[in-house]
C-alpha positions in Angstrom: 5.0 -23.0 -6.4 3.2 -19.7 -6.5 2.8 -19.9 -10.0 6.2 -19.7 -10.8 7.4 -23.4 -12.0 6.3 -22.7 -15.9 6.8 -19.2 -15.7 10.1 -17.4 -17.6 12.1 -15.3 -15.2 14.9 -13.2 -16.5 17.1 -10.3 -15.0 15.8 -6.8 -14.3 17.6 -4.4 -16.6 17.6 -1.9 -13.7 20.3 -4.1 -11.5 23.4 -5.8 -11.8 24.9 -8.0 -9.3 28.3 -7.0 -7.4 30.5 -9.0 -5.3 33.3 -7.6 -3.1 35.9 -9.3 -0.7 34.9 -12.6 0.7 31.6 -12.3 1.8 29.5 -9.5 0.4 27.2 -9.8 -2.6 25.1 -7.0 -3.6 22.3 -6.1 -5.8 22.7 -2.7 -7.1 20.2 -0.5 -9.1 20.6 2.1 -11.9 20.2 5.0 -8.8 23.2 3.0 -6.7 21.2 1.2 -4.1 22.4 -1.8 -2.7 20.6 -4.7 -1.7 22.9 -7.2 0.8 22.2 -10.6 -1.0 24.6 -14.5 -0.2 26.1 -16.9 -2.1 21.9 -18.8 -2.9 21.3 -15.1 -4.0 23.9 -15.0 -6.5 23.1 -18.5 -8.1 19.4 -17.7 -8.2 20.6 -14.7 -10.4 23.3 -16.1 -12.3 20.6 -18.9 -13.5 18.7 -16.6 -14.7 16.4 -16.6 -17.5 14.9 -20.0 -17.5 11.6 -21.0 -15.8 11.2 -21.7 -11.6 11.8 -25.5 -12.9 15.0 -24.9 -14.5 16.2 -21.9 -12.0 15.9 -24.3 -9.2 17.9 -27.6 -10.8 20.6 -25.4 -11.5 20.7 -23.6 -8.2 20.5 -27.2 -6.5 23.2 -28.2 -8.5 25.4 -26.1 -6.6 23.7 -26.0 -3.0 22.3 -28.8 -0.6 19.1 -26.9 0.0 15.7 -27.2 0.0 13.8 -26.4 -3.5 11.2 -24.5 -1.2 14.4 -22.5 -0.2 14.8 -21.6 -4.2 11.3 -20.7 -4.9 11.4 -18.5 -1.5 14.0 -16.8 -3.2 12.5 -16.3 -6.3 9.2 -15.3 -5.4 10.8 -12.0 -3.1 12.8 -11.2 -5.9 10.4 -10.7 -8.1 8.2 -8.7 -5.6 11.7 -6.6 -5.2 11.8 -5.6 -8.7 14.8 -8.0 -9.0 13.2 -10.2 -11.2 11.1 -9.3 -13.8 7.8 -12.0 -14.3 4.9 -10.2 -16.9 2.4 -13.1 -15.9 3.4 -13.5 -12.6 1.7 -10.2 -11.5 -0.6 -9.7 -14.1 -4.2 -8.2 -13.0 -6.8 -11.2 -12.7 -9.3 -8.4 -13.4 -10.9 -6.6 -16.4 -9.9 -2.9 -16.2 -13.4 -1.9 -15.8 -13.7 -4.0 -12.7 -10.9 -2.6 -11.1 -12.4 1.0 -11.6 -15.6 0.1 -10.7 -13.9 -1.6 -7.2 -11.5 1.6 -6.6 -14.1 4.1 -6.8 -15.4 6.2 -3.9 -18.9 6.6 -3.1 -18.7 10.3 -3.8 -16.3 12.8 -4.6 -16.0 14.5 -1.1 -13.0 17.7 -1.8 -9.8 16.5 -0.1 -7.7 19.3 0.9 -3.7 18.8 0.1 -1.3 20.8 2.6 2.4 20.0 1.5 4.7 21.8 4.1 7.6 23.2 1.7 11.1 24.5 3.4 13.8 24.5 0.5 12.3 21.8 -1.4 12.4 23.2 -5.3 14.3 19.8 -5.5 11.5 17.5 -4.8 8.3 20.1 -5.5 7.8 19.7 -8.7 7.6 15.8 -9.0 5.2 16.1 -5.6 2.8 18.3 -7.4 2.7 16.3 -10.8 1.6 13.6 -9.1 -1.2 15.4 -7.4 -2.3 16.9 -10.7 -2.3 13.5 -12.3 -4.1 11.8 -9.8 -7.6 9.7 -11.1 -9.4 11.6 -7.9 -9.7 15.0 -9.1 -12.0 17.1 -6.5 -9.1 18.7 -4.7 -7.6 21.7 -3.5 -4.0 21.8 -3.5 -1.9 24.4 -1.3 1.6 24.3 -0.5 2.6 25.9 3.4 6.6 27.2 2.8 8.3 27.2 6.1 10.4 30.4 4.4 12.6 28.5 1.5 15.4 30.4 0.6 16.0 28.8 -2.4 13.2 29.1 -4.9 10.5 26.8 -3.9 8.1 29.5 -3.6 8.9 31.1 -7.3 8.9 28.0 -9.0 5.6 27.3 -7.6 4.3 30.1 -8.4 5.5 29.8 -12.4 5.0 26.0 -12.9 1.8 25.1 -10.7 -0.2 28.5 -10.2 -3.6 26.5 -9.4 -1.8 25.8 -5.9 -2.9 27.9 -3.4 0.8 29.4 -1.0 1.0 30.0 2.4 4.4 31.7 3.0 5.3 32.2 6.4 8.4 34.8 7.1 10.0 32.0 9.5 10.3 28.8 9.6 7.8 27.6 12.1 9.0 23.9 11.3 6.2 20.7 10.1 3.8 21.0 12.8 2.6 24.4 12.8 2.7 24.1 9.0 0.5 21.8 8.7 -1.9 23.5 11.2 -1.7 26.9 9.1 -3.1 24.7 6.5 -5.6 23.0 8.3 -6.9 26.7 9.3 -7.3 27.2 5.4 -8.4 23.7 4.5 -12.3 23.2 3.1 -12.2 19.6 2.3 -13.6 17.2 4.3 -11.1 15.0 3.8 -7.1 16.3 4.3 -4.4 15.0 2.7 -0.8 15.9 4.6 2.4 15.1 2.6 5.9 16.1 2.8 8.0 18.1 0.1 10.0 15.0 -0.9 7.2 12.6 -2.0 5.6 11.2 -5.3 2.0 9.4 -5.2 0.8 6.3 -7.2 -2.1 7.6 -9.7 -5.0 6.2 -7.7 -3.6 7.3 -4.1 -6.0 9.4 -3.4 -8.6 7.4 -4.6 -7.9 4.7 -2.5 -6.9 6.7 0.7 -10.6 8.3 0.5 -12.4 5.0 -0.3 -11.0 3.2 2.8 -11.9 6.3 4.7 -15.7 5.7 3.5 -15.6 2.2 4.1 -14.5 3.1 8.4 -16.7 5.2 9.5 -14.4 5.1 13.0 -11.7 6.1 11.0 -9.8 9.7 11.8 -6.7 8.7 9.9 -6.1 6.6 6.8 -2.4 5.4 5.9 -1.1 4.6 2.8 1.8 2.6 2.6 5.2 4.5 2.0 8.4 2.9 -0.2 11.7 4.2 -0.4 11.3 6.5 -4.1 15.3 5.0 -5.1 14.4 1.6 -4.0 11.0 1.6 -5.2 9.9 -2.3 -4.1 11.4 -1.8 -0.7 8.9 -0.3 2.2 9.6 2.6 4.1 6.5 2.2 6.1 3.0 1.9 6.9 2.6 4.2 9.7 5.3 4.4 12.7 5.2 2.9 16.1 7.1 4.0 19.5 8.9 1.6 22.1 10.2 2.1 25.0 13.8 2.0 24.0 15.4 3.6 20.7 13.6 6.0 18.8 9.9 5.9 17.1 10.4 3.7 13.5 8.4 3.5 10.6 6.5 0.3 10.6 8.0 -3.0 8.1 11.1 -0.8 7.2 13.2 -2.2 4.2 10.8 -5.2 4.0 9.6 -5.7 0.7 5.5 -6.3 0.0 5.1 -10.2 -1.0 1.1 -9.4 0.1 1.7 -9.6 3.8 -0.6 -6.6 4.5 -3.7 -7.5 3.6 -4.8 -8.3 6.4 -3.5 -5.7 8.6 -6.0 -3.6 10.4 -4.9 -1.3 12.5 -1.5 0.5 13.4 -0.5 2.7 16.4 0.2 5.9 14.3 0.1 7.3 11.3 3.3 9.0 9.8 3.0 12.3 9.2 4.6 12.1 5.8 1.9 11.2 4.0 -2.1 10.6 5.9 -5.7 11.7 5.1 -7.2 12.6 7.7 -10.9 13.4 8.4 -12.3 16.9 8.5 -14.6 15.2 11.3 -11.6 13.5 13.4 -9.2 16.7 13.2 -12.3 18.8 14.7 -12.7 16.7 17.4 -9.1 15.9 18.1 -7.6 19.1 17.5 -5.0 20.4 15.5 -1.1 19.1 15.6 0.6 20.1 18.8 3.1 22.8 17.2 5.1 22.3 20.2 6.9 19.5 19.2 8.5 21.5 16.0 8.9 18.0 13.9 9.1 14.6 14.5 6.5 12.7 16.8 4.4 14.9 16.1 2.5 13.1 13.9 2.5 9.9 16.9 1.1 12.6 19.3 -1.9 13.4 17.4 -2.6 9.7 16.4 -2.3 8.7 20.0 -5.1 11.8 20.5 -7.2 10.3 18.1 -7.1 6.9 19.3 -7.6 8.3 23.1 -11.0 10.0 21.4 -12.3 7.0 20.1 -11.1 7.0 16.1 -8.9 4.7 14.7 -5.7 4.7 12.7 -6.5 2.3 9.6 -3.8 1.6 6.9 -4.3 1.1 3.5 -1.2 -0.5 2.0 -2.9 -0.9 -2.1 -2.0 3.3 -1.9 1.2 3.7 -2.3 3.3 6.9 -1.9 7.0 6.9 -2.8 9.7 8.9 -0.4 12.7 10.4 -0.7 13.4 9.7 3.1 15.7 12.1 4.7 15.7 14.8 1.7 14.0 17.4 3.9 15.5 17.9 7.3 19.4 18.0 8.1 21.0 15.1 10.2 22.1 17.7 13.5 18.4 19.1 13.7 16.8 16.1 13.1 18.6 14.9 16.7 17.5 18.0 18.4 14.0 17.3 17.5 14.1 13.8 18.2 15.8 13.6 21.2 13.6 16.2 22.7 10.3 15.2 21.6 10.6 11.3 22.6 10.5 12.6 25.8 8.0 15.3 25.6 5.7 12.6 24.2 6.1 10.4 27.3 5.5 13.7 29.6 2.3 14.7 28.1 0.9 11.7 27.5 1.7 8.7 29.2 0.9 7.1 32.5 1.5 5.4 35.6 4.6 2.4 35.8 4.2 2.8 31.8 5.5 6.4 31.6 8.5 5.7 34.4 9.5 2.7 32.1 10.0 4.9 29.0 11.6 8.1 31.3 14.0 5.4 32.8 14.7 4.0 29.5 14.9 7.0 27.3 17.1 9.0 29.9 19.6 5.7 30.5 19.9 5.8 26.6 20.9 9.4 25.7 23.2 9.5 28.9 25.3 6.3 27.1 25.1 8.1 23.6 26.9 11.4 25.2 29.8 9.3 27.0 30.4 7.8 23.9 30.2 11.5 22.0 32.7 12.0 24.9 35.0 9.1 24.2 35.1 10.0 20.4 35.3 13.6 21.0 32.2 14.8 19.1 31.6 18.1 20.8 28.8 19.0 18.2 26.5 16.1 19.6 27.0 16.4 22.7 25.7 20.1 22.8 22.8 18.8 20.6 22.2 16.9 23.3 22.2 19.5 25.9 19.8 22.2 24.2 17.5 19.3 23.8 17.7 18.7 27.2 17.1 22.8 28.0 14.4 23.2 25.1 12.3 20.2 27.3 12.7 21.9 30.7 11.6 25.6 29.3 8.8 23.9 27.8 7.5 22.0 30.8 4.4 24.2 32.5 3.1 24.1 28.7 3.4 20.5 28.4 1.8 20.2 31.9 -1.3 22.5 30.6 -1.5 20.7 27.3 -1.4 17.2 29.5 -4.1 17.8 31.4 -6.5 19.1 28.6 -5.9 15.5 26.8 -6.3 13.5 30.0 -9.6 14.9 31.1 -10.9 15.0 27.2 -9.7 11.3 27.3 -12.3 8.3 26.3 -13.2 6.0 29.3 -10.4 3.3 29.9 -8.8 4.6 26.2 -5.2 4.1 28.0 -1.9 4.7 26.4 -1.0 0.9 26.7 -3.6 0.0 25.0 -2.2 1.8 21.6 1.0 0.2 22.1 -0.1 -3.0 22.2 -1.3 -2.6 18.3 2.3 -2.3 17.2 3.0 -4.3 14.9 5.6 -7.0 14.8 8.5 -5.6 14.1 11.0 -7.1 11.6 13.4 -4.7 9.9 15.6 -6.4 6.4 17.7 -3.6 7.3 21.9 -4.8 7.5 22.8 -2.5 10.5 26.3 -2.7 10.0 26.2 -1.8 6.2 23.3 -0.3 6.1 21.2 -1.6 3.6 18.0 -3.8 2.6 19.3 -7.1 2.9 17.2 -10.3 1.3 19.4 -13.6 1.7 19.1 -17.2 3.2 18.4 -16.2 7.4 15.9 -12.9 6.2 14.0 -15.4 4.3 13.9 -18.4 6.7 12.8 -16.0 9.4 10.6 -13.2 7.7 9.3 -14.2 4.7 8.7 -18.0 4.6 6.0 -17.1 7.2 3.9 -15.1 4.9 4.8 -17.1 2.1 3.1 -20.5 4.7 0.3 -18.5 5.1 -0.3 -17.3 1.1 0.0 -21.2 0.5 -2.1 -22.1 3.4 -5.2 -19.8 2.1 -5.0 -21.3 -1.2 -4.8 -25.1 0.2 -1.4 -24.9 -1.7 1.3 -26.3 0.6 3.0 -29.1 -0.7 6.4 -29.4 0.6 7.9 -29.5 4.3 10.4 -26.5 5.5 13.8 -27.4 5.5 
């Protein structure tokens, strides 16, 4: 099944299993993440090496369950990084096929604007990667958001072909990013935070599936988590009307389910190309929202001016996810920009039904900052509340120049119905990427069916 029957499996060196009380096994990795595995997980593992074949009679020795259950198992392992397989995932192509198929048309200059604030941390293995990249028409400048540490030196010293923007405050992502779109000269832009690391042929890839949409304003790549390297942390973001705005397919893990996927709502801000053409006609990022939704604000723009948002999940770019902004302002921001978003934006019965929703949810997060006495929160809460109301008549004017620039019958339902189908292999209550028995009977085996249905391969029924 999927190749795997003959095949010899053995043990990734980078993990080693772990299993504490009753009830919780764990996968952990040479950086300390844990991956929430069962009882089927630890006897896939423990029957390692051997071939599928032989993995599977042992495993069923010990378990009444299907042998499509054990080969599920196996199969999202090895995708994980769990498992290592050479032939498994061996290219089916010559290397000189796979250049010739990831090769632009031309070498259009893509402008790179990393937005730096105290990042000497993470700078240095960001820029390597740009440097090393197979695309190599680009222009690379760094916007600092006034580092006191010593981003800016050590930028300076190690990487003096970028080009620095310092600014003597820290106006926060969006206006960075729009100081370096006013220096920008490529006609392609590439936006990335401080805290992430690109696959050699990102780039590459990003500017060919740009080529390849002419409708195309914004190209994502697909982001994983950079200490849990197989595990997604997104291919562009989404909003509902409840919670906050999530990355899409968090903690899922890449078994080829994306293929096929077309379209998504929003691009994350993290990490896009965007088109010199697109960012013209769209404008620049609204500065107003300081970080976080800012990057759904301007896709929602570009979808309401007739681009799309296309993915393109074969470019990967690895995050560190949380190294750049610090847990209280990150609230601030988010709890005040959900519902700026909503104000300048949306419409009608749609935009009441996110208000209602949004303002019903923070009023139950401060009574229970109340009940638990967290004082700190609760006046998080409250300045995001006051920062919204100050900013109102700007959000009005900026509302009305979207709505009358606005596409005919471009509404903002229409974007939110392309949100993907949202699964997260995330254990809520410990926190982690979980991949066990109910994740794969109710995420996986459904791309697996359909990988087995386009090669005319399904043998077996689900049990």
């Amino acid at each position: 099944m999927w190749g795997l029957e003959e095949i010899e499996l053995k043990k990734s060196p980078f993990y080693r299993f772990v299993h504490e009380k009753d009830m919780d096994f764990f996968f952990v990795n040479d950086l300390g993440k844990r991956i929430l595995t069962d009882k089927v997980g630890q006897s896939v593992w423990e029957a390692l090496p051997g071939s599928g074949d032989e993995i599977c009679e042992k495993v069923r020795e010990t378990h009444l369950i299907s042998k499509r259950l054990v080969y599920e198992f196996l199969y999202v392992f090895c995708c994980a990084g769990i498992i290592e397989s050479k032939k498994l995932f061996e290219p089916k192509q010559s290397p000189e096929s796979v250049k010739e198929f990831s090769e632009p048309k031309n070498r259009d200059l893509v402008s790179v604007i990393i937005v730096t604030h105290n990042g000497r941390d993470f700078i240095s293995t960001c820029l390597k990667s740009i440097f090393w990249q197979s695309y190599q028409n680009l222009e690379v400048m760094c916007v600092d958001n006034h580092s006191t540490d010593e981003t800016v030196s050590f930028i300076k010293d190690h990487f003096p072909k970028v080009h620095i923007t310092a600014l003597k405050k820290n106006r926060h992502y969006a206006q960075g990013i729009n100081k370096g779109l006013q220096r920008a000269r490529g006609r392609y832009v590439l936006v990335l935070n401080q805290d992430t690391e690109l696959d050699p042929d990102c780039v590459q890839l990003l500017v060919k599936k740009a080529q390849s949409v002419p409708e195309a304003g914004a190209v994502v790549p697909m982001m994983k988590f950079a200490r849990l390297r197989d595990f997604i942390n997104g291919i562009g973001n989404q909003v509902n009307n409840h919670s906050w705005g999530t990355d899409n397919f968090i903690y899922c893990v890449d078994i080829g389910q994306f293929q096929e996927l077309k379209e998504v709502p929003s691009a994350c801000f993290g990490a896009v190309l965007l088109k010199r053409d697109a960012v013209e006609e769209v404008g620049f990022v609204d500065s107003g929202y300081g970080s976080f939704y800012e990057d759904v604000d301007w896709s929602f723009r570009c979808w309401f001016q007739g681009w799309k948002v296309v993915p393109e999940p074969q470019a990967v770019v690895y995050h560190e996810f949380g190294g750049s902004y610090p847990e209280g302002i990150k609230l601030f921001f988010a709890v005040r920009n959900r519902l700026r978003l909503v104000l300048k934006l949306f419409c009608g019965r749609v935009k009441l039904g996110f208000l209602k929703n949004y303002i019903l949810e923070d009023i139950r997060c401060v009574l229970s900052f109340v009940k638990s006495r967290q004082g700190r929160k609760i006046w998080i809460y409250v300045r995001a509340y006051l920062s919204l109301l100050c900013h109102l008549p700007g959000i009005a004017v900026k509302r009305w120049n979207v709505m009358r620039t606005k596409a005919k019958g471009m509404r903002e339902k229409t974007i939110l119905q392309k949100n993907p189908s949202f699964y997260c292999c995330l254990n809520a209550s410990l926190e982690m990427p979980e991949i066990d028995t109910p994740v794969i009977r109710r995420y996986y085996r459904r791309h697996l069916l359909n990988k087995e249905r386009d090669k005319g391969q399904i043998k077996e029924t689900c049990t």
